[in-house]
N, C-alpha and C positions, 0 to 999 in steps of 0.2 A: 259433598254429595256426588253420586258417580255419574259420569256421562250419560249413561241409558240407567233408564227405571229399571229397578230388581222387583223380579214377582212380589207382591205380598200375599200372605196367607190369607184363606184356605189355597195351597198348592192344588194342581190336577193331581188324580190319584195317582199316574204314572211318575210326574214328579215328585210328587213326596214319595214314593216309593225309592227311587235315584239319590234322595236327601238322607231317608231312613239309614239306606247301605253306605252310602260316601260319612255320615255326620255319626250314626252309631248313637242315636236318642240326643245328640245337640245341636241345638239352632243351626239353619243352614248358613256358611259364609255369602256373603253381598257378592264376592264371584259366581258362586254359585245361582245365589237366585237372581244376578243378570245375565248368566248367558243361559239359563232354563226360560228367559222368556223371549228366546231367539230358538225355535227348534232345529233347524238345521246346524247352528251354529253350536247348542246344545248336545245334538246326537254325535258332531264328529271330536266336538272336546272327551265326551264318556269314552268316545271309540278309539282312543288316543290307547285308551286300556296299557295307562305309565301310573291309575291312580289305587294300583294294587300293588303288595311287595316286591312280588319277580323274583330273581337270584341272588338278589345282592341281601344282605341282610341289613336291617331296619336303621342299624349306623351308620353300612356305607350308602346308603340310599337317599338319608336325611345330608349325609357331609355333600352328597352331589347336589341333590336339591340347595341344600342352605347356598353354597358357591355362588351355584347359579345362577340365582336371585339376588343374591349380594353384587355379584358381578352386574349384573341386570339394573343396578337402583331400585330393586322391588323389594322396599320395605315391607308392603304388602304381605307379600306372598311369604318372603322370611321369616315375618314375625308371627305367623300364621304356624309355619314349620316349626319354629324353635320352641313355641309355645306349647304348641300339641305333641310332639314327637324329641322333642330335643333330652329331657329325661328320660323315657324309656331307651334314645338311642345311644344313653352315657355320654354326651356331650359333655361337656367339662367348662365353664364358664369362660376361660382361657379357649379354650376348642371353639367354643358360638362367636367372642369376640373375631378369633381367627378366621373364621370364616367369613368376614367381611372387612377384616383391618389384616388378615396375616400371612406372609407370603406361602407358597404352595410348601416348601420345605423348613418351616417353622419345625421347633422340637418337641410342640406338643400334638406331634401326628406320627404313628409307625409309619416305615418306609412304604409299606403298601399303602394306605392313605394318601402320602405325600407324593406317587403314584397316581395315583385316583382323581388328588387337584390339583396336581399339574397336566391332566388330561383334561380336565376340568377347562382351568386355564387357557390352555393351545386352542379347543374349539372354541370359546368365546374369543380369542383373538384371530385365530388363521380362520376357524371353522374345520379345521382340519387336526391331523395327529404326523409328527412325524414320525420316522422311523426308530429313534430312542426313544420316546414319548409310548411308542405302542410296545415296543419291546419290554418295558418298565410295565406297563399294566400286563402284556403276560407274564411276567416272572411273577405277579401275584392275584390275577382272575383269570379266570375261564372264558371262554369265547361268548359265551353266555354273559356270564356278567360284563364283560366289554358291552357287547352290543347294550346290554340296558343302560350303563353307564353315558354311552353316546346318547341314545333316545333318552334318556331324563334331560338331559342337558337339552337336549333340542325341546321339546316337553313343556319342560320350565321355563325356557327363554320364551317360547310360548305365551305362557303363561303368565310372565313376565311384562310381555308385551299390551297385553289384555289389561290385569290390573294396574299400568301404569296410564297409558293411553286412556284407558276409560276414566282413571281419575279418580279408582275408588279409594273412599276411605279408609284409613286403619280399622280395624276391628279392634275394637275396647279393650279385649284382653289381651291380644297379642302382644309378643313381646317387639321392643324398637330395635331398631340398627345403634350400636356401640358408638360414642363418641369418639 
């Protein structure tokens, strides 16, 4: 059971409304409907505005995310991603385990990827990029996708931090972290 109560239905219309767009006609997740019954805390999570595509396209976005949460101990939130998003993103079984068991330049990731989580990496350990580190993600994104790259990772540690500390639940369907 999670730390703080999650909404139960019937939602406010303005909530379900928020559930509708974020959930796409399925059940809201227990994240969602405990921090929808905190308003403030609700409006600056939506305002995070990290829980739409951006630049990066829907693989490299989910490899940032899944890291992230990996890195994080958030079963949670990973099993949440890999379950929803991890085959539209072409994840590769080998690719979901890596992302919680495999070093940033394992060889089931192109060089751009292995770029991607080793920037991944750097900020969950320094909080920072060095100087090789950022020059490796220009040789293959845009200044655009950099910065969303950075803000997921802050985002989801986030987010991370939320669904750990609160204590929530696995979601039934979701997928688990890899032995």
């Amino acid at each position: 059971m999670s730390r703080l109560a999650p909404l139960d239905p019937p939602y406010p219309a303005d909530v379900q409304q928020h559930f509708d767009r974020i959930m796409r006609g399925k059940p809201p997740l227990m994240l969602f409907r405990v921090m929808a019954g905190h308003p403030r805390a609700w409006e600056k999570f939506r305002g995070g505005s990290l829980l739409d595509r951006g630049p990066l396209s829907l693989r490299e976005r989910e490899i940032v995310i899944d890291r992230t949460c990996a890195l994080n101990a958030c079963e949670y939130e990973w099993g949440v991603h890999v379950t929803a998003f991890g085959a539209a993103a072409e994840l590769t079984e080998q690719q979901v385990h890596a992302t919680v068991r495999g070093a940033a330049d394992a060889g089931c990731w192109s060089q751009a990827e292995q770029a991607m989580i080793a920037a991944v990496d750097a900020l969950h350990v320094r909080a920072t990029l060095d100087d090789a580190e950022f020059a490796a993600l220009l040789a293959h994104y845009d200044e655009d996708q950099i910065l969303e790259i950075i803000l997921l990772c802050g985002f989801y540690r986030t987010v991370s931090y939320l669904a750990n500390a609160l204590a929530l639940p696995l979601e039934e369907t979701a997928a688990r972290f890899p032995a």
